[in-house]
C-alpha positions as CSV (number, residue, x, y, z in Angstrom):
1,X,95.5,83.1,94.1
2,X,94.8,79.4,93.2
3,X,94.1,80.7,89.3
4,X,97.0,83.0,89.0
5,X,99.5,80.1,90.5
6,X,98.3,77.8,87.5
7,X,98.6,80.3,84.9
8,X,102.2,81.5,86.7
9,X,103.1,78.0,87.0
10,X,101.7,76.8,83.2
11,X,104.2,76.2,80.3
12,X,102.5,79.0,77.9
13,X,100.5,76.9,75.1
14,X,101.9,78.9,72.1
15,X,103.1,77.5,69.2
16,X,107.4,76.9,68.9
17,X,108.7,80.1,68.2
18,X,109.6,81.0,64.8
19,X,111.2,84.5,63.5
20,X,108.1,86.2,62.5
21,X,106.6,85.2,66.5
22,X,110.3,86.0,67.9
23,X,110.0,89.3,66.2
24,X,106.5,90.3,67.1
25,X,107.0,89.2,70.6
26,X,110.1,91.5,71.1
27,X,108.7,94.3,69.3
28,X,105.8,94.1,71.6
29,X,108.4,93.8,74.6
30,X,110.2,96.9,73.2
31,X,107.3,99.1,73.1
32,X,105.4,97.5,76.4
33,X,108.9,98.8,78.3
34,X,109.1,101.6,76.4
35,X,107.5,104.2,79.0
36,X,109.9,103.0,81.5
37,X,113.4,104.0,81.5
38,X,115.0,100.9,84.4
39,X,112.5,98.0,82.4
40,X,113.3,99.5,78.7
41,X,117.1,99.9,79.4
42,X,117.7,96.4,80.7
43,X,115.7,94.7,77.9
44,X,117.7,96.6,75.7
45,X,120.5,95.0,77.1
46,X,119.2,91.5,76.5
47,X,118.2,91.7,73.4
48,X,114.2,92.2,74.0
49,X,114.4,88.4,75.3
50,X,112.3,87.6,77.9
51,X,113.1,86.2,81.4
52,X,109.5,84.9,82.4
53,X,107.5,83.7,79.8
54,X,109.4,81.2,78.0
55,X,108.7,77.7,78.6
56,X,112.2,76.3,80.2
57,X,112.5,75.4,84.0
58,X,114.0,78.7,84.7
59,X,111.4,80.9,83.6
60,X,109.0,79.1,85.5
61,X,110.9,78.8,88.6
62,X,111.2,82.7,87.8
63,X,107.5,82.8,87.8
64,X,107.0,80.2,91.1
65,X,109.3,82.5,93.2
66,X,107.3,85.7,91.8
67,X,104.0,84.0,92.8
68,X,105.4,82.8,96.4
69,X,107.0,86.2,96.8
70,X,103.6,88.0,96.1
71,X,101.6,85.4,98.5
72,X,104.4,86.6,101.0
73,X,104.0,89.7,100.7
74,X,101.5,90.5,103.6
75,X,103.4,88.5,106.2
76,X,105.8,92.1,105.5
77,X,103.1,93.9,106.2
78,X,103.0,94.9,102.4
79,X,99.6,94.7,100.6
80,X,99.3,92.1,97.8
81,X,96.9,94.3,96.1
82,X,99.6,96.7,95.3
83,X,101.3,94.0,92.7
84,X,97.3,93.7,91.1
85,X,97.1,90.1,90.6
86,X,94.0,90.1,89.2
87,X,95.0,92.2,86.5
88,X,98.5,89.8,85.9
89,X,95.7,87.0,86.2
90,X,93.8,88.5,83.7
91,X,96.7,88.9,81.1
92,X,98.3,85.4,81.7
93,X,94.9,84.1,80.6
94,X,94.1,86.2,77.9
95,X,97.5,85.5,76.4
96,X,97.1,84.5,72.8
97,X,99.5,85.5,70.6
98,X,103.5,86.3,70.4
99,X,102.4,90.1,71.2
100,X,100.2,89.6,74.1
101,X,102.9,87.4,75.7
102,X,105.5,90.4,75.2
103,X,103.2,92.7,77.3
104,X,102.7,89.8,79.9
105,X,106.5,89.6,80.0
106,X,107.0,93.3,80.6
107,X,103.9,93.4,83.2
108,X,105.5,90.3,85.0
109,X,108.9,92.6,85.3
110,X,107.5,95.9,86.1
111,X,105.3,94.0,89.1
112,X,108.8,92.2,90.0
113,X,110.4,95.3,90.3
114,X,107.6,97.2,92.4
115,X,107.8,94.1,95.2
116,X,111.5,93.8,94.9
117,X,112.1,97.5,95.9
118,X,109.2,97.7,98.4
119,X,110.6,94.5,100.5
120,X,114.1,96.1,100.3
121,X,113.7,100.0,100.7
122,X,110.2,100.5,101.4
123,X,106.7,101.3,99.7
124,X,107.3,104.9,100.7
125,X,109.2,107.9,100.2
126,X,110.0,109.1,103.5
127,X,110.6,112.7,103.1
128,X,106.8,112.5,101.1
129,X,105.4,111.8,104.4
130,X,106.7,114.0,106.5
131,X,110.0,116.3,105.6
132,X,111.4,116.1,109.0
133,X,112.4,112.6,107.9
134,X,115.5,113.5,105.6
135,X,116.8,109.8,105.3
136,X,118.7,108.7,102.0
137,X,116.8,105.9,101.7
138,X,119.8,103.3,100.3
139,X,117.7,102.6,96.8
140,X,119.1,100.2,94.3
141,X,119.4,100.6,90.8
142,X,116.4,99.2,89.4
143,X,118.1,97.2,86.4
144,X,120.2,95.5,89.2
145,X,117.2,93.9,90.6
146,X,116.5,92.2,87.3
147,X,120.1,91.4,86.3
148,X,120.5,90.0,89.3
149,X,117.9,88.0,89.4
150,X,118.4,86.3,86.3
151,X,121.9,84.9,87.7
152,X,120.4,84.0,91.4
153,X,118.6,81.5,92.6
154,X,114.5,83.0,92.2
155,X,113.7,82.0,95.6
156,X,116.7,83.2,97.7
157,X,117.0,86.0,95.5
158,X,113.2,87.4,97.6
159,X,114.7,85.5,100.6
160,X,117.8,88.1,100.8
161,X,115.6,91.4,99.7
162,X,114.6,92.1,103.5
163,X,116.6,93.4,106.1
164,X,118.6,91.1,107.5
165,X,118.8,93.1,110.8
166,X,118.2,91.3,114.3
167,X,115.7,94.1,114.3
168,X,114.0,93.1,111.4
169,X,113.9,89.6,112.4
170,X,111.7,90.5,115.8
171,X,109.7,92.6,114.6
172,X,107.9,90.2,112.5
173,X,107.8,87.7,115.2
174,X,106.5,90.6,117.4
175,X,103.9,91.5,114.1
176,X,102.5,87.9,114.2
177,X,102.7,87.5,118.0
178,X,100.2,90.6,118.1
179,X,98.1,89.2,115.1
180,X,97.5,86.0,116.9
181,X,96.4,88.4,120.3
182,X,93.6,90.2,118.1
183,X,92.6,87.2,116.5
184,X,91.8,86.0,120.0
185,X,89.9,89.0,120.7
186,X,92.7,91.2,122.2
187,X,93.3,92.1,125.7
188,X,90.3,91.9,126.9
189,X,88.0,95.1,128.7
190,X,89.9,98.2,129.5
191,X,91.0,99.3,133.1
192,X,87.9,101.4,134.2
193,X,90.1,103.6,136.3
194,X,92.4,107.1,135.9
195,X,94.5,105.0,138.5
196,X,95.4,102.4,140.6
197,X,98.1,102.0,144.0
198,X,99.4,98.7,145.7
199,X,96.3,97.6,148.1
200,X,93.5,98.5,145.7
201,X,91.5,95.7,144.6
202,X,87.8,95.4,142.8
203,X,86.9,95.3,139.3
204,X,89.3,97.5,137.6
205,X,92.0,95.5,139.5
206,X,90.9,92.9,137.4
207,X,90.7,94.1,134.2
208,X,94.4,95.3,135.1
209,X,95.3,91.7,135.7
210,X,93.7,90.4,133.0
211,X,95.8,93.0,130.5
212,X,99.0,92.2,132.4
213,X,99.0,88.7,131.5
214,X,97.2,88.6,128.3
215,X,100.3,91.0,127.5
216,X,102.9,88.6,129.1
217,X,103.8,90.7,131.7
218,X,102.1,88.6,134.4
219,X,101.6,85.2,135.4
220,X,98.0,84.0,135.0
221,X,96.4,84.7,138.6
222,X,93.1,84.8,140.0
223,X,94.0,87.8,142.3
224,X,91.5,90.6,142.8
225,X,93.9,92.7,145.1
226,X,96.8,94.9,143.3
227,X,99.5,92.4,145.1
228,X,103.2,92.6,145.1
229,X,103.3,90.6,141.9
230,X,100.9,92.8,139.8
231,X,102.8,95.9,141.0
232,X,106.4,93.8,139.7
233,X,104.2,93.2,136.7
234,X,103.5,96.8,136.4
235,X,106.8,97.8,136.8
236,X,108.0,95.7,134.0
237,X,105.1,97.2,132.1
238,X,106.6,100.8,132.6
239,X,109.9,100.1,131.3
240,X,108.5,98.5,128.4
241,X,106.9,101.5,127.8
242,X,109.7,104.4,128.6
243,X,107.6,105.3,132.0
244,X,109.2,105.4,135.5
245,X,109.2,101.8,136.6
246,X,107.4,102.4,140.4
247,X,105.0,99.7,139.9
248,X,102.2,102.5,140.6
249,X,99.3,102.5,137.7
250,X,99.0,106.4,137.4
251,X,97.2,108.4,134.4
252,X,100.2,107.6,132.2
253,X,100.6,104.1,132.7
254,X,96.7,103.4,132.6
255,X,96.2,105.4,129.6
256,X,99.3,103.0,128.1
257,X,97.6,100.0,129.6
258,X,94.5,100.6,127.6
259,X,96.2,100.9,124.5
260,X,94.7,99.0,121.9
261,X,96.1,95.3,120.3
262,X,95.2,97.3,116.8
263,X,97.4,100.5,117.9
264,X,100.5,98.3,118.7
265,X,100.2,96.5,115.3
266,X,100.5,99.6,113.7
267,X,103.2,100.7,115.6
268,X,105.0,97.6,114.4
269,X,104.4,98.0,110.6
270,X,105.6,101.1,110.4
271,X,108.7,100.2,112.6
272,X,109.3,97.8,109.7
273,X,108.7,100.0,107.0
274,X,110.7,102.5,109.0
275,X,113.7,99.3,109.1
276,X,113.5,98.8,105.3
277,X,114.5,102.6,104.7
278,X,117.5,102.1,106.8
279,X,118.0,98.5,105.1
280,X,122.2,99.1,104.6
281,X,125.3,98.2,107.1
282,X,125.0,99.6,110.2
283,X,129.1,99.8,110.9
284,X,130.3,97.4,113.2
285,X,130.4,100.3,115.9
286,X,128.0,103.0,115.5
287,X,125.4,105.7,117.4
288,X,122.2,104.8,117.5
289,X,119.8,107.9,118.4
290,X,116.3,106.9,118.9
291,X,114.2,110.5,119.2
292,X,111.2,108.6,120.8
293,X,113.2,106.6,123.6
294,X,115.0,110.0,124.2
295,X,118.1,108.0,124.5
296,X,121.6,107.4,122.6
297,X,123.8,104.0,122.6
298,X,126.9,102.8,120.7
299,X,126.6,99.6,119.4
300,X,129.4,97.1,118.9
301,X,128.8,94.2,116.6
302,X,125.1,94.2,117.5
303,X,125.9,94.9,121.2
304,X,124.6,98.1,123.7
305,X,128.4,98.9,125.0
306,X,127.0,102.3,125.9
307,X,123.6,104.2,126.9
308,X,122.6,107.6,128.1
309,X,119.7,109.7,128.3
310,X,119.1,112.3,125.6
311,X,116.9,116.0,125.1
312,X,115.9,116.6,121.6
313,X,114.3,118.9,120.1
314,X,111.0,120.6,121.0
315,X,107.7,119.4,119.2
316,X,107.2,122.9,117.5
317,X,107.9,124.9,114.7
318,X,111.5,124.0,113.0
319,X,112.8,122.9,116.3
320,X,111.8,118.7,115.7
321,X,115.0,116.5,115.3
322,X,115.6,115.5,112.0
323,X,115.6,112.0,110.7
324,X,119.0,110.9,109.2
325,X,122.2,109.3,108.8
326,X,126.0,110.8,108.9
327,X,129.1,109.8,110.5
328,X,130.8,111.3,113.0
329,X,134.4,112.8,111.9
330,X,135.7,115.2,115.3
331,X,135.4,115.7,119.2
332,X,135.0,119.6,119.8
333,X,136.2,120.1,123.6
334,X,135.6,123.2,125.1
335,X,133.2,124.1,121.9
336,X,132.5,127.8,121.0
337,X,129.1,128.2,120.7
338,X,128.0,129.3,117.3
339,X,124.8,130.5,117.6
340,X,122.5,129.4,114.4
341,X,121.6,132.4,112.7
342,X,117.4,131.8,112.8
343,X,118.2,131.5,116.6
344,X,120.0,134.7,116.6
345,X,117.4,136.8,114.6
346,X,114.5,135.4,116.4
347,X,115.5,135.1,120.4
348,X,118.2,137.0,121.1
349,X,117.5,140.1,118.7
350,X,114.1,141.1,120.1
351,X,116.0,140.6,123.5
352,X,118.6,142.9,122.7
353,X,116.2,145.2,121.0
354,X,114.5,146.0,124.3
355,X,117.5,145.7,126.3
356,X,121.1,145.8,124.5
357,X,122.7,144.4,127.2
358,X,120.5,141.3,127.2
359,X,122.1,137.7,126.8
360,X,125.4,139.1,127.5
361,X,127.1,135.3,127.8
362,X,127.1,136.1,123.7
363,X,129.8,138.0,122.0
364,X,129.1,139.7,118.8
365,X,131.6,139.3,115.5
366,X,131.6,141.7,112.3
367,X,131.6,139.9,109.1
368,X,135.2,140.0,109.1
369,X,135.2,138.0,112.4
370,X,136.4,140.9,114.6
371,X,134.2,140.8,117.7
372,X,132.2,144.5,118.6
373,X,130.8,146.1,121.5
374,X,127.4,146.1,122.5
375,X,127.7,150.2,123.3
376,X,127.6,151.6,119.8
377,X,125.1,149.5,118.2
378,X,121.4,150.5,117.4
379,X,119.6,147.1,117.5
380,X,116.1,148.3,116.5
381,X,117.7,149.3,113.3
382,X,118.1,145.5,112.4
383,X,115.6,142.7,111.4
384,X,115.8,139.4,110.9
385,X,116.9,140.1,107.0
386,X,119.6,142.7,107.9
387,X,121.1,141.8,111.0
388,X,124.9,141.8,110.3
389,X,126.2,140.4,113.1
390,X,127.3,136.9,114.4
391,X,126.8,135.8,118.2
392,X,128.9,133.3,119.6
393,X,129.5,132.1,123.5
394,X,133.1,131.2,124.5
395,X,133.9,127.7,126.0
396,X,133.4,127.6,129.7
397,X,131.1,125.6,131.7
398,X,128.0,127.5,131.0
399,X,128.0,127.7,127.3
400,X,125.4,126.3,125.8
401,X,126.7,123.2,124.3
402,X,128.5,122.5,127.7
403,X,132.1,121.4,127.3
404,X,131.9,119.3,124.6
405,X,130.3,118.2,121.3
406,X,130.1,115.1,119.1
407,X,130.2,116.3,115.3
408,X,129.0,114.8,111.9
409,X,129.0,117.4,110.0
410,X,125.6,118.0,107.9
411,X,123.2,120.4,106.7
412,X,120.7,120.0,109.2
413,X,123.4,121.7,111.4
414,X,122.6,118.8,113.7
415,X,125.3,117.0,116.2
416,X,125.0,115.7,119.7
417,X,126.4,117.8,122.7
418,X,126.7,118.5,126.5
419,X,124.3,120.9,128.3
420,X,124.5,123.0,131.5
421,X,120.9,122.2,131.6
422,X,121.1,119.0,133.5
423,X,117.7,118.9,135.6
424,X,115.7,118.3,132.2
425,X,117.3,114.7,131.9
426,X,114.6,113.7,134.5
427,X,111.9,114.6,132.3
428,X,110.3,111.6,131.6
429,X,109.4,113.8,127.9
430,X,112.6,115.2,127.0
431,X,112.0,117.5,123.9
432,X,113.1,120.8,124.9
433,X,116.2,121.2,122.2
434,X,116.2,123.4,119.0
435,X,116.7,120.2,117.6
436,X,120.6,119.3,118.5
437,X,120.5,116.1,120.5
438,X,121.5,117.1,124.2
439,X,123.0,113.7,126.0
440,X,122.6,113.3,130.0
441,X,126.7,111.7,130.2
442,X,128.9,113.4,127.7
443,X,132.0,112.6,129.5
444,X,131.3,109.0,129.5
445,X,130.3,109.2,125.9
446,X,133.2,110.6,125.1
447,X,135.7,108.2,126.7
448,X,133.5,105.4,125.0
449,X,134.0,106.7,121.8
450,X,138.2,107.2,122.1
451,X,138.4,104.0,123.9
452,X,139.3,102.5,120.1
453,X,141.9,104.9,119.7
454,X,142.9,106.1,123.2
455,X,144.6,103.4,125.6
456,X,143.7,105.9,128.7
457,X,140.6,108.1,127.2
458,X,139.5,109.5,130.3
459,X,142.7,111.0,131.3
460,X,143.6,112.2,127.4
461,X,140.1,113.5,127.5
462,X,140.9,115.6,130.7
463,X,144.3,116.9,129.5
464,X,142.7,119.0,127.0
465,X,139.3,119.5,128.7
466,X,142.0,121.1,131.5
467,X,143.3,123.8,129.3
468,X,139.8,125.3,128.6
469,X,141.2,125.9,125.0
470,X,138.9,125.1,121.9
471,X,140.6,121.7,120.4
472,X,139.4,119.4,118.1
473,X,140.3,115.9,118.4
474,X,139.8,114.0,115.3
475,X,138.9,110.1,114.6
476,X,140.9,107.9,113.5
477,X,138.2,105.8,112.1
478,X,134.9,107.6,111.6
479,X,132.0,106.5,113.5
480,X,128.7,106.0,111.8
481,X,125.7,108.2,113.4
482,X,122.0,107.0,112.7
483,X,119.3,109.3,114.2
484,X,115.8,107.6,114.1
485,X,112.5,107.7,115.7
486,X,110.5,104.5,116.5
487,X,107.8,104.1,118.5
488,X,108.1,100.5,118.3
489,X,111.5,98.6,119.1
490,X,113.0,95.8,120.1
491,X,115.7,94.2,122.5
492,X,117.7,91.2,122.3
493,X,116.1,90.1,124.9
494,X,112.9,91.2,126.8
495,X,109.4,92.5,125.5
496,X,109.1,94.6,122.6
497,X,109.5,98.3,123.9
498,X,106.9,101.0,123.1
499,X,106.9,105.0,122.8
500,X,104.7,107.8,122.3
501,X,104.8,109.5,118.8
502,X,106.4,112.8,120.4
503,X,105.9,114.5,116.8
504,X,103.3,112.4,114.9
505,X,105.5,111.5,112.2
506,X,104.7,107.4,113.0
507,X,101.0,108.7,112.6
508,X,101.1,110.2,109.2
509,X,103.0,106.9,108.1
510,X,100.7,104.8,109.3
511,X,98.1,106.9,107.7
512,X,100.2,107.3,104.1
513,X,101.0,102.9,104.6
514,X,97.1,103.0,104.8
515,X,95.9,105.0,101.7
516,X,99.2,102.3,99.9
517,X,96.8,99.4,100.9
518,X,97.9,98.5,103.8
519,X,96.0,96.9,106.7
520,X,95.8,94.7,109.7
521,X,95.3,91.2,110.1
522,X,94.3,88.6,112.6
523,X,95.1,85.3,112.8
524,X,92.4,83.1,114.6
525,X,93.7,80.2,116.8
């Protein structure tokens, strides 16, 4: 990189322009842009001049920030291969006449524009990777970046392209914290054991020590006997890590334990490639559903006013929650139950097929919405193409979506909801849904969420839950809903929490971040 910052950095040593140059170079811009709509569109717009190769202190300031910015570019866990250096390296020195300068000037922009919309969005497409991840990733236009630039200071101009989330911010301290840890050689030997109680002591004690504190859990000890501080140790450990906090090291929390400094880092970059998708304003109040923490919290400016547990939906088939974001418009109280049609056609027909009296908490409606009786209906004359009829549940406590729902209305058909199914919130896994996000304390949800519009929302709440009659209850200000899925996240305060990959989606990143260029590092000392 020395090379390419003296030829960035150089004044070019061509000869003072004159119209035949200034005409050859701009040609050679025109037709170096040409096969690309953003870079031939904005220096159409300016005239074919260029922004970096002219030999005034902005263009090379332009050209310092570019360099820095590229240098940078692996502290965001972004490759710097992927903006080919050599090959700008190559051109920069190679650069001989007013034509070769034109395609430098058009290479400098199109490797601008790459880094500028990787540090900002991403390097990947989400919905490439994995099309349970239907995010609108918030893209900007790409001519913006470089009209923009022009009229910005080049080095705060990269300085304000990241998120400028709290969660941003961690997880690059957390990034280099772990870097640092397998520069050092990691965490040390794994716990040789399936499990360990309070009382045991011994070598695999020791390698469980030894992890603890190497992971900042524990206090450096020279213990050899699984004491009261390595089972408080423990128990932080477990929380950290979405497991029961009983300070016991069973199969789960051993199996966590041993977990590699390498598999955590990963876990990381894609939590921050994951962040630069969702690199937009929050709202100062919103939902935030995370699919691998099973949970759901409002936030208020930056604050956890509000948590609950949360099902979602089951690892199989079309049932996996969706990835996206919406904003929630209505409370449904005492909700009718709707039942999706592929739910209809493949559970409850085959039911009624063998027995027409099956799953008789549903009702059945004609396309004109009239509802029918069961008796004079031949079910094994329909299939899951023909099947005419709607099923629905009336509100009552037993109806499937419980007594009330949370909806942002979206294609995915996808809202949060109560359950009569309560035992499953003790799951430690809770993916049981058809994908609908199930929460463990509606009720409290709810008042939370008319608390802004509501001086008394419990008791407004209960005045219509009382009459058992469908009612929708709009907001007054619409609340924004983000549903994502990390298994890597951080608080405000405490150690950086870590989750399973319920659906493997983090693992396919990981994997499509790899095959990008992407890879880890380790920082010695």
């Amino acid at each position: 990189m020395t090379g390419l910052a003296a030829v960035l950095l150089a004044v070019f040593a061509l000869p003072a322009p004159v119209t035949a140059q200034v005409t050859a170079f701009k040609q050679s811009v025109a037709e170096a842009a040409a096969r690309d709509e953003a870079l031939s569109a904005f220096y159409r717009a300016n005239d074919y001049t260029g922004i970096w190769t002219g030999q005034d202190s902005k263009d090379r300031q332009r050209r310092q920030a570019l360099l820095q910015a590229i240098e940078e570019s692996s502290v965001h866990g972004l490759p710097a291969s992927r903006y080919d250096a050599a090959n700008l390296m190559t051109m920069m020195k190679s650069a001989r006449t007013p034509r070769d300068l034109g395609r430098v000037e058009v290479e400098l922009s199109r490797t601008f524009l790459r880094l500028a919309r990787d540090l900002q969005t991403g390097m990947l497409i989400p919905s490439d990777v994995d099309s349970g991840i239907v995010r609108a990733v918030p893209y900007r236009d790409p001519t913006s970046y470089l009209t923009n630039f022009t009229k910005s200071s080049p080095r705060g101009f990269f300085r304000a392209l990241p998120p400028t989330s709290g969660e941003y911010a961690r997880l690059l301290k957390e990034k280099t914290r772990l870097e640092r840890q397998l520069g050092a050689g990691g965490w040390g030997p794994k716990v040789p054991a399936n499990a360990l109680k309070p009382g045991s002591s011994g070598n695999a004690v020791v390698a469980l020590r030894n992890r603890l504190t190497l992971m900042g859990f524990l206090a450096r000890s020279s213990s050899s006997t699984y004491d009261v501080k390595i089972e408080q140790a423990v128990q932080r450990f477990q929380a950290a890590h979405g497991l029961e906090a009983d300070g016991t090291a069973g199969a789960s929390t051993i199996k966590e334990i041993n977990e590699t400094v390498e598999t955590r880092l990963a876990s990381i970059m894609v939590a921050m490639e994951r962040e630069r998708w969702l690199n937009m304003p929050r709202g100062k109040r919103h939902v935030l559903v995370n699919l691998t923490d099973f949970s759901a919290r409002i936030i208020d400016d930056d604050k956890v006013t509000f948590k609950t547990r949360a099902v979602v939906g089951k690892n199989t088939g079309d049932r996996r929650s969706p990835e996206f974001s919406d904003e929630m418009e209505y409370l449904e109280i005492n909700p009718t139950w709707n039942v999706p049609r592929s739910i209809a056609v493949k559970e409850y027909l085959p039911q009624m097929q063998r027995n027409p009296g099956a799953a008789g908490h549903l009702k059945l409606y004609n396309a004109r919405g009239q509802q029918v009786s069961r008796a004079n209906i031949n079910f094994g004359a329909y299939n899951a193409r023909n099947f005419p009829f709607d099923l629905k549940q009336p509100p009552s406590s037993r109806n499937a979506l419980g007594l009330v729902k949370f909806m942002f209305p979206n294609k995915h058909n996808i809202y949060l909801h109560d359950t009569p199914s309560k035992s499953l919130f003790q799951r430690n896994v809770r993916a049981f849904s058809h994908g609908c996000i199930r929460l463990q304390d509606p009720f409290d949800f709810a008042y939370a969420i008319l608390a802004k519009q509501e001086a008394d929302p419990k008791t407004f709440f209960h005045s219509i839950l009382d009459t058992r009659q469908q009612t929708q209850v709009k907001l007054k200000k619409k609340v924004p809903v983000h549903i994502i899925y990390r298994t890597a996240f951080t608080q405000a305060k405490g150690p950086t929490q870590y989750r399973d990959d319920v659906y493997g989606r983090d693992a396919r990143i990981w994997s499509a971040l790899q095959k990008a260029g992407v890879s880890l590092r380790a920082f010695q000392g």
